[in-house]
C-alpha positions in Angstrom: 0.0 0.0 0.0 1.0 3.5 -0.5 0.6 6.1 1.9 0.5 10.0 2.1 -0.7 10.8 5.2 0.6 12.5 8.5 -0.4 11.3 12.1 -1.0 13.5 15.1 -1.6 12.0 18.7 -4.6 13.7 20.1 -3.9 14.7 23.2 0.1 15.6 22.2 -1.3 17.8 20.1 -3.7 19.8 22.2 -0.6 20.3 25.0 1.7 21.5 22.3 -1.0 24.1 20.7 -1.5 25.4 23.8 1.5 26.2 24.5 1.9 28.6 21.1 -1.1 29.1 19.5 -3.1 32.6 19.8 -6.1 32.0 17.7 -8.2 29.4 15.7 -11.0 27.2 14.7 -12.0 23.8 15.8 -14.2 22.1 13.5 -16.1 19.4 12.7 -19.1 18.0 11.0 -21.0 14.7 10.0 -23.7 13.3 7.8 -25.1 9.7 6.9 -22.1 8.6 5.9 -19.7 10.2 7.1 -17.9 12.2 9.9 -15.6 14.5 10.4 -14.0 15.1 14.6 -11.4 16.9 16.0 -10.4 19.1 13.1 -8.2 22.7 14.4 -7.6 25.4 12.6 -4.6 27.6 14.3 -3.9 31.2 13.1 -0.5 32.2 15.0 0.1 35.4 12.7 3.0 33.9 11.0 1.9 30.3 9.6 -0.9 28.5 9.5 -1.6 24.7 10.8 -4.5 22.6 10.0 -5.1 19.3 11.9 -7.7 17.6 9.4 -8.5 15.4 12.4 -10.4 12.3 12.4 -12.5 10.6 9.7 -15.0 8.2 10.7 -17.6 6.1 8.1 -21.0 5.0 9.0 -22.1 3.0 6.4 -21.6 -0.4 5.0 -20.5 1.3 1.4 -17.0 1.6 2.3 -16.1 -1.9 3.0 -14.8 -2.2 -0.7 -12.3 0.9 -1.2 -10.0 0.8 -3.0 -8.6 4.2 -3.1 -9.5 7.3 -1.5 -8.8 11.3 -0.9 -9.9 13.7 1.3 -9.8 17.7 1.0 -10.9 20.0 3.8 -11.6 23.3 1.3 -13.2 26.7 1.9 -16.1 27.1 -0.7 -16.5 30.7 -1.8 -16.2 32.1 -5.2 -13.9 30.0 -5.9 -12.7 26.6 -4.2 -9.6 27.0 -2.2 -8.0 24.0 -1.0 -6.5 23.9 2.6 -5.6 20.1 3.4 -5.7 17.2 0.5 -4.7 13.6 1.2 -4.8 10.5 -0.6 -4.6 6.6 -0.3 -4.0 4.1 -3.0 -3.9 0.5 -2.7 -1.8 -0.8 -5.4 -2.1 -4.8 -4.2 -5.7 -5.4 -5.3 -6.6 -5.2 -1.3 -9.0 -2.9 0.3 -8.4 -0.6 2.4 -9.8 1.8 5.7 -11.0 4.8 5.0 -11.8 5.5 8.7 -8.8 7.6 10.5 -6.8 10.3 11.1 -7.1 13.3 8.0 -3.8 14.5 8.4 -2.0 18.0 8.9 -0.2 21.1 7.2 1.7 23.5 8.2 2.6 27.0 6.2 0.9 30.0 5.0 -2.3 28.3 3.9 -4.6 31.0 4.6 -5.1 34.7 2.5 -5.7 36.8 5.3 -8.9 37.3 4.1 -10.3 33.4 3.9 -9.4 33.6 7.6 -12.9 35.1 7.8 -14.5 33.0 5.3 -14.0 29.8 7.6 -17.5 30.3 9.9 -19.6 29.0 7.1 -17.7 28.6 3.9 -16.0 25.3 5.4 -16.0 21.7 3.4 -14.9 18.4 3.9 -14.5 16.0 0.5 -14.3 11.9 0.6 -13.7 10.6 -2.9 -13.6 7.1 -2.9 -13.1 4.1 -6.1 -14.7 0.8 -4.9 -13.4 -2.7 -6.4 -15.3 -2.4 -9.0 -14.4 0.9 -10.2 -17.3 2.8 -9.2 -16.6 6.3 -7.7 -17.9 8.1 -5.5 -18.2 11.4 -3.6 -18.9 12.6 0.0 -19.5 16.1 1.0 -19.7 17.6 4.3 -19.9 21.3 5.4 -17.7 21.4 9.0 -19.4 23.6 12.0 -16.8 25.7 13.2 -15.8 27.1 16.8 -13.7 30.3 17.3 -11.0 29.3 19.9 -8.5 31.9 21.5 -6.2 32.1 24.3 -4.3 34.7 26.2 -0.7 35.1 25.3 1.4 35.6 28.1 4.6 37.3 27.7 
């Protein structure tokens, strides 16, 4: 199998962003098939971080994939991508879709998509089942404004 995905360690993660973050977003969001948990958002000034977080099925319908990507994206004019991974099984196996999204780091916000986030937020599942059938999984992430006090 090949693999491009980055892993975080939940609580590891929260202890280090508190230690340097000043302001973000947690998200997440779910619908039949899918959901989405756990996803931040940090805006330090400099750089940017997203923690996609965790991807959960719950349906029946992915017990046959294949291959997969997800994209967390802001949808406003114009679709702007924040986080894209992808998985694809090369052995003829299947594979889990369920897990952890993944992470960047960098400047991956224009300052003004920063306030685009409260309802412009997306999360994307493509999937390709043994058979070759695609398909694809939408769901728009609820976001929380999170902030903490710098002390200097």
């Amino acid at each position: 199998m090949m693999y491009n995905r980055f892993f975080c360690y939940g609580t590891m993660i929260w202890d280090i962003l508190f230690k340097v973050w000043k302001k973000g977003s947690s998200f997440s969001g779910e619908n039949e098939y899918i959901s989405v948990s756990n996803g931040v958002i940090i805006l330090d000034g400099k750089d940017e971080i997203c923690y996609g977080g965790d991807l959960k099925v719950m349906s029946d319908d992915f017990a046959n994939i294949t291959t997969y990507s997800t994209t967390i994206y802001i949808n406003g004019s114009e679709k702007e991508t924040l986080l894209s991974n992808g998985v694809d099984d090369q052995t003829g196996e299947t594979i889990d879709v369920s897990g952890n999204v993944g992470q960047i780091s960098g400047d991956i916000l224009r300052d003004s998509d920063a306030d685009k986030l409260t309802d412009n937020l997306w999360f994307e599942l493509k999937t390709t089942n043994l058979n070759g059938e695609e398909s694809t999984y939408r769901v728009q992430l609820e976001t929380t404004e999170i902030t903490k006090e710098v002390k200097k």
